[in-house]
Backbone as XML, in Angstrom:
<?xml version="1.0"?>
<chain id="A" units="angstrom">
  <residue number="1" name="UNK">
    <atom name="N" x="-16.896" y="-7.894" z="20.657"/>
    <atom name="CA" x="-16.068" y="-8.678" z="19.756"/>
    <atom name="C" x="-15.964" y="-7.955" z="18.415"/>
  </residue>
  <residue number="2" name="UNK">
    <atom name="N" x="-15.112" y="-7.734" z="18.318"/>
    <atom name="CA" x="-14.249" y="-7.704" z="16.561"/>
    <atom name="C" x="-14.944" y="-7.926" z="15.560"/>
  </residue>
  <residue number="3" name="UNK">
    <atom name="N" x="-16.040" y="-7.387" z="14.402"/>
    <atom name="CA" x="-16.672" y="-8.391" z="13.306"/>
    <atom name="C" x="-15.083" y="-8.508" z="12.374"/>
  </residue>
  <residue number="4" name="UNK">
    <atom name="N" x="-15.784" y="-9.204" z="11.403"/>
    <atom name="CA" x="-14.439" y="-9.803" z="10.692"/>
    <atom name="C" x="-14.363" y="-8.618" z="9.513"/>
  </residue>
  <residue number="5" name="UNK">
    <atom name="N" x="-15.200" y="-7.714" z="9.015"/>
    <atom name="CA" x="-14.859" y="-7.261" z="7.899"/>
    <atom name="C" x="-14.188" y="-5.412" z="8.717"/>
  </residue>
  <residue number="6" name="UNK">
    <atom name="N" x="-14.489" y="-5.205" z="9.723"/>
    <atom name="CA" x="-13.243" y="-4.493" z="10.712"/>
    <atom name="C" x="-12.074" y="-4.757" z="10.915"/>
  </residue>
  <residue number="7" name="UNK">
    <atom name="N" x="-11.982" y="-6.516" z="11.230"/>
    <atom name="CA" x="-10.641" y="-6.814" z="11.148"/>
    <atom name="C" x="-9.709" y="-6.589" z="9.501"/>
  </residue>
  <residue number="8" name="UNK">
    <atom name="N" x="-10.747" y="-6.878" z="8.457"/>
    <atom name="CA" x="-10.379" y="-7.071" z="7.552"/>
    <atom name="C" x="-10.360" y="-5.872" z="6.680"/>
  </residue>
  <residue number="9" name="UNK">
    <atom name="N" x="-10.501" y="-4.269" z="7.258"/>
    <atom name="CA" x="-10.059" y="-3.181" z="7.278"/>
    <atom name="C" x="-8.867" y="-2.710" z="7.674"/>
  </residue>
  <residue number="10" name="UNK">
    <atom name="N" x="-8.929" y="-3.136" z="9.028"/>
    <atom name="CA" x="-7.857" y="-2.532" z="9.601"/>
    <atom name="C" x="-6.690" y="-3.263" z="9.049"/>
  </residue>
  <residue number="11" name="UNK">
    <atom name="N" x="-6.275" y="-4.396" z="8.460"/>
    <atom name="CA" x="-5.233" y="-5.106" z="7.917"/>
    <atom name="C" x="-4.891" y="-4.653" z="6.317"/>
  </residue>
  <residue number="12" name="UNK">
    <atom name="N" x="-6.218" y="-3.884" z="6.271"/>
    <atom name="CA" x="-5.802" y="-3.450" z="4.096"/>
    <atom name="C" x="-5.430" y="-2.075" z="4.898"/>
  </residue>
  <residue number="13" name="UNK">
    <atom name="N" x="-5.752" y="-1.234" z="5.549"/>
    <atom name="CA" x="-5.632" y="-0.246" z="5.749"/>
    <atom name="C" x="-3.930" y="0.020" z="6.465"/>
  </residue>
  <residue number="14" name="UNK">
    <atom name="N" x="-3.357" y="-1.191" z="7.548"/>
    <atom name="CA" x="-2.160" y="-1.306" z="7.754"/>
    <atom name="C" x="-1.153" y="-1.663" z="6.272"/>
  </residue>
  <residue number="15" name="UNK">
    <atom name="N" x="-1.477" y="-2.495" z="5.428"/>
    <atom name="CA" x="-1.313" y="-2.621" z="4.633"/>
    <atom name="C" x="-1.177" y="-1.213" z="3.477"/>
  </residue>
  <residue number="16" name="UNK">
    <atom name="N" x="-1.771" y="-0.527" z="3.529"/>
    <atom name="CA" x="-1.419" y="0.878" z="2.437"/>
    <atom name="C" x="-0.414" y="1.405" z="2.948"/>
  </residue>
  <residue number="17" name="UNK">
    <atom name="N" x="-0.552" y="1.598" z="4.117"/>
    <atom name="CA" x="0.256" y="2.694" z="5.008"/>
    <atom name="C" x="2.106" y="1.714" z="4.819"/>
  </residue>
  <residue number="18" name="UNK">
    <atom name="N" x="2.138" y="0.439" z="5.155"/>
    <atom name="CA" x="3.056" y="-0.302" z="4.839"/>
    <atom name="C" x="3.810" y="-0.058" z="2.987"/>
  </residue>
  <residue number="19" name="UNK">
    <atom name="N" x="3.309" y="-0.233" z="2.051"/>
    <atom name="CA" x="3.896" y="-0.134" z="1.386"/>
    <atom name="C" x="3.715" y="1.208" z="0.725"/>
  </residue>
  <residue number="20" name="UNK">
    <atom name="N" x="3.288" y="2.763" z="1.486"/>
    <atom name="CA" x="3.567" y="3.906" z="1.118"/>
    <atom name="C" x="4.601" y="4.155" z="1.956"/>
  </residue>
  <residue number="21" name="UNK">
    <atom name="N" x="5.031" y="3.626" z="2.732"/>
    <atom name="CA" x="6.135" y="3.718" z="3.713"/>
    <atom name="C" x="7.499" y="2.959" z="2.994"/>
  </residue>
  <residue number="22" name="UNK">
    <atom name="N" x="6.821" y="1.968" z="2.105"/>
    <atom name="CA" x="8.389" y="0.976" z="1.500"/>
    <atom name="C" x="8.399" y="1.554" z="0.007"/>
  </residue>
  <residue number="23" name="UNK">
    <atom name="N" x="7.293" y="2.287" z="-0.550"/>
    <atom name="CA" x="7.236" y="3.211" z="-1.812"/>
    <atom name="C" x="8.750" y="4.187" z="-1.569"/>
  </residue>
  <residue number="24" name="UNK">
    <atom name="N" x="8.488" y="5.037" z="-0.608"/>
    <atom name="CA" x="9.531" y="5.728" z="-0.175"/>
    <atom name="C" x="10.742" y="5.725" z="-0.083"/>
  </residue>
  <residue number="25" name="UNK">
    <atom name="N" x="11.153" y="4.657" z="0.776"/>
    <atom name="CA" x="12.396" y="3.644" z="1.276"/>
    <atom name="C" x="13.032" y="3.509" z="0.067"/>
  </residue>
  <residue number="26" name="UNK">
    <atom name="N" x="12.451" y="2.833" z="-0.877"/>
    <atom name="CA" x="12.929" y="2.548" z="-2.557"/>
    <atom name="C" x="12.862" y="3.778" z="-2.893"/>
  </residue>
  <residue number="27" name="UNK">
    <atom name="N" x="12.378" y="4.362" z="-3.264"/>
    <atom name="CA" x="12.756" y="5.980" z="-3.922"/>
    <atom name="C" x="13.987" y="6.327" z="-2.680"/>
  </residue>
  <residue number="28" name="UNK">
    <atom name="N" x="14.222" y="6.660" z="-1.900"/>
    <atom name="CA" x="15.317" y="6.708" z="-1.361"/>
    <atom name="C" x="16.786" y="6.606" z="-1.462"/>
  </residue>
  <residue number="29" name="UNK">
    <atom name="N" x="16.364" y="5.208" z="-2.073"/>
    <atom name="CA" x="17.237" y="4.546" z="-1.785"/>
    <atom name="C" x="17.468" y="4.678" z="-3.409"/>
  </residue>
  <residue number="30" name="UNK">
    <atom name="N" x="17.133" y="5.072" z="-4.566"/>
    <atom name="CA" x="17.436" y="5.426" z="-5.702"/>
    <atom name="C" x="18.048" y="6.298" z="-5.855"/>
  </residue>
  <residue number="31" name="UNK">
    <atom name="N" x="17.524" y="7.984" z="-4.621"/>
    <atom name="CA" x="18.338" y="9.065" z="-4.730"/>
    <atom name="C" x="19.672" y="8.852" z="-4.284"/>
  </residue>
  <residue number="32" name="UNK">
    <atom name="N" x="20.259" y="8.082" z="-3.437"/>
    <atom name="CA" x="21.838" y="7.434" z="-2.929"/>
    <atom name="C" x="22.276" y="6.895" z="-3.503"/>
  </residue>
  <residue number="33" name="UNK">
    <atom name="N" x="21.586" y="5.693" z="-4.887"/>
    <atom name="CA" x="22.541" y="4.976" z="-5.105"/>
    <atom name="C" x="22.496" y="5.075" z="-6.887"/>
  </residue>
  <residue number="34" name="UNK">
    <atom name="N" x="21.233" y="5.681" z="-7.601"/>
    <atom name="CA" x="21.163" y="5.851" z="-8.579"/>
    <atom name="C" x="20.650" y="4.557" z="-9.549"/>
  </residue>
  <residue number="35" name="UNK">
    <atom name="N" x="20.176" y="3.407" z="-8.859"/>
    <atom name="CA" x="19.776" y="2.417" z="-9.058"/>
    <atom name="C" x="18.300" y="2.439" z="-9.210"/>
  </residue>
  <residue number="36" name="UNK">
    <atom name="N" x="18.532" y="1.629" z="-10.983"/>
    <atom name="CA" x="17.059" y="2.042" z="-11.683"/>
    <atom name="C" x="16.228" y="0.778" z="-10.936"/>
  </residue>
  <residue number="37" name="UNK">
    <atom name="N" x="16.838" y="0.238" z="-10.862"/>
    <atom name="CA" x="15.465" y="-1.114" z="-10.150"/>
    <atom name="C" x="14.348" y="-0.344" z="-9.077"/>
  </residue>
  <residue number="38" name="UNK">
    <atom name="N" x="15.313" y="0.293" z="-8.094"/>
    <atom name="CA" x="14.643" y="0.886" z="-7.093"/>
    <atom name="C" x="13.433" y="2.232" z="-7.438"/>
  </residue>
  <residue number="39" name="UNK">
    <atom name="N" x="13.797" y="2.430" z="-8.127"/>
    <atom name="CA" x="12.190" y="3.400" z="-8.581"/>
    <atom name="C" x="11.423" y="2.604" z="-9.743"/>
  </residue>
  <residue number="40" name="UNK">
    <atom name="N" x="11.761" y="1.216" z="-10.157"/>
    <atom name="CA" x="10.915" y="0.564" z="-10.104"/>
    <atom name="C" x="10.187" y="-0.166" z="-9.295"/>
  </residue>
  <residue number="41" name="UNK">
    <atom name="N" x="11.131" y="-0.782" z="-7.980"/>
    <atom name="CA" x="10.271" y="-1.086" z="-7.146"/>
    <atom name="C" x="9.240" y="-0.529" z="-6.240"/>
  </residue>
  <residue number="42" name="UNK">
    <atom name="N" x="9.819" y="1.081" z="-6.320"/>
    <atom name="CA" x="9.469" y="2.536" z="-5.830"/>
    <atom name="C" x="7.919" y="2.405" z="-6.660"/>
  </residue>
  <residue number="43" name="UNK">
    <atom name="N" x="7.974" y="2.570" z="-7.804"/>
    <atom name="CA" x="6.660" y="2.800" z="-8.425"/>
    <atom name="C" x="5.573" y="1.571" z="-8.214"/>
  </residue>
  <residue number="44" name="UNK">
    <atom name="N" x="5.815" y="0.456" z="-7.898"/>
    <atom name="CA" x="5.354" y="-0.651" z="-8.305"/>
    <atom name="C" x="4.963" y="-0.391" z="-6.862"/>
  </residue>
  <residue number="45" name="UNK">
    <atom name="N" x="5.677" y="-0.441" z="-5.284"/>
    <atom name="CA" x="5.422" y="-0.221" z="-4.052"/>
    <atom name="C" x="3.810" y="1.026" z="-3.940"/>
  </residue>
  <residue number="46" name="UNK">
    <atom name="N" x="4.143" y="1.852" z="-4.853"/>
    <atom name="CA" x="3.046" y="2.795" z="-4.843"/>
    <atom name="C" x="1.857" y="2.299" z="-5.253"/>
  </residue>
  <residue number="47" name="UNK">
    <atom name="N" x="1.962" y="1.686" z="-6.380"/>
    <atom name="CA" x="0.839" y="0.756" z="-7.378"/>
    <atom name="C" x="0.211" y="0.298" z="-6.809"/>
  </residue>
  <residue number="48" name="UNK">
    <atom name="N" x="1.000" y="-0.672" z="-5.415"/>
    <atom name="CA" x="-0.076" y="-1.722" z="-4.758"/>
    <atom name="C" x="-0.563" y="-0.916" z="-3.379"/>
  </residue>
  <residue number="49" name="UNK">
    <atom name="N" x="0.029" y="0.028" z="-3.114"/>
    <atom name="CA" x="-1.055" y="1.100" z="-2.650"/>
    <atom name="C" x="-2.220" y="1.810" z="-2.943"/>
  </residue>
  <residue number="50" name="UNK">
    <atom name="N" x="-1.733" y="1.786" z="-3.938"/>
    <atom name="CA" x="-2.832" y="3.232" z="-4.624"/>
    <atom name="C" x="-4.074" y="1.638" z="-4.600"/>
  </residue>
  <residue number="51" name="UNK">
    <atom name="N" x="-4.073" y="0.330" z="-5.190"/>
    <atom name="CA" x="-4.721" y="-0.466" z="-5.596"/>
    <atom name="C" x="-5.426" y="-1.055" z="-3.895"/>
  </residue>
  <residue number="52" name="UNK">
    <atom name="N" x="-4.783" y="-1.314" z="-2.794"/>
    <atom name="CA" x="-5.462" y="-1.567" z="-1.641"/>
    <atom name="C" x="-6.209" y="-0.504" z="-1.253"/>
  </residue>
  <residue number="53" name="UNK">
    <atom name="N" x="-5.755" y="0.794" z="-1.898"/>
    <atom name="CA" x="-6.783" y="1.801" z="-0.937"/>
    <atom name="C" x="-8.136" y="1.970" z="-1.770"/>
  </residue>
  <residue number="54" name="UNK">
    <atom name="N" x="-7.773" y="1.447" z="-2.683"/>
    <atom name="CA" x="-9.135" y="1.454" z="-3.868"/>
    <atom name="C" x="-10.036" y="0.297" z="-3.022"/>
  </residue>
  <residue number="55" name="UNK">
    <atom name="N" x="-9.042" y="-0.294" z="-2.768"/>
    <atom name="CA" x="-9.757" y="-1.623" z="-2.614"/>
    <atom name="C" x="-10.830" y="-1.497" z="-1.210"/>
  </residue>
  <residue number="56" name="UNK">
    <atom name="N" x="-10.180" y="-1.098" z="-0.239"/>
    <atom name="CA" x="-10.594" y="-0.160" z="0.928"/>
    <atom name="C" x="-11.965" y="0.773" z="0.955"/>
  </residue>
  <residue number="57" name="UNK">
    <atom name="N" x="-11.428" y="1.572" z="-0.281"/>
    <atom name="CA" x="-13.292" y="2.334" z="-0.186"/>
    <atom name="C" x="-14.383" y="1.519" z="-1.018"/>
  </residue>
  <residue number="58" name="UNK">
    <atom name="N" x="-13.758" y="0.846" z="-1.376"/>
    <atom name="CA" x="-15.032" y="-0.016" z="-2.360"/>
    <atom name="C" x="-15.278" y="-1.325" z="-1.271"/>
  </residue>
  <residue number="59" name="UNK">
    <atom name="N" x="-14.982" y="-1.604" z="-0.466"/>
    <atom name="CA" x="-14.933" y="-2.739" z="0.135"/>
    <atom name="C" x="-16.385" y="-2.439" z="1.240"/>
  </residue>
  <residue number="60" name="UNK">
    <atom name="N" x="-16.621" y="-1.530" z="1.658"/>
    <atom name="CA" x="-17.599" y="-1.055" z="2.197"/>
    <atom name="C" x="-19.154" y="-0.843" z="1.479"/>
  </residue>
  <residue number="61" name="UNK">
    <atom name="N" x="-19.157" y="-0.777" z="0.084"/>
    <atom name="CA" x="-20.194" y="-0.692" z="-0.964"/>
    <atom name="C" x="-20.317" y="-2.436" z="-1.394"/>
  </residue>
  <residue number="62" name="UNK">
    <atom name="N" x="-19.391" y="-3.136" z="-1.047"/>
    <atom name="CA" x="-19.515" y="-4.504" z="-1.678"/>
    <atom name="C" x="-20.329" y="-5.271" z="-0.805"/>
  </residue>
  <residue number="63" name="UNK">
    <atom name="N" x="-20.129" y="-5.046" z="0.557"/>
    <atom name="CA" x="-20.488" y="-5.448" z="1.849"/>
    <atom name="C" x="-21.779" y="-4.757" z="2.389"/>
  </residue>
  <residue number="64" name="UNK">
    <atom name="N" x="-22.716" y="-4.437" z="1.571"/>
    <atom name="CA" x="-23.634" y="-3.250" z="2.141"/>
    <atom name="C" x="-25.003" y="-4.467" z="2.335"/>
  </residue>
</chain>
């Protein structure tokens, strides 16, 4: 069986990969259309990446 703080890896960890994937999409989608929102949402998409993967290696030291 599954413990819960595995499950609760693998969902922050789907989770980074998700919005370094929609980080992108928005920057993308800035170089086509020249629309400043989108590399704000671009940067902000990165932010809460960069912040789950923090969250990710420290999550293992919290739980020790």
């Amino acid at each position: 069986m599954i413990r819960l703080l595995t499950a609760h890896r693998i969902l922050i960890a789907t989770a980074v990969v998700f919005f370094v994937f929609f980080a992108f999409w928005e920057y993308r989608s800035y170089l086509q259309t020249d629309n400043g929102w989108a590399v704000f949402r671009a940067l902000l998409y990165l932010w809460v990446a960069v912040c789950f993967g923090v969250y990710f290696k420290k999550l293992k030291q919290w739980y020790k």
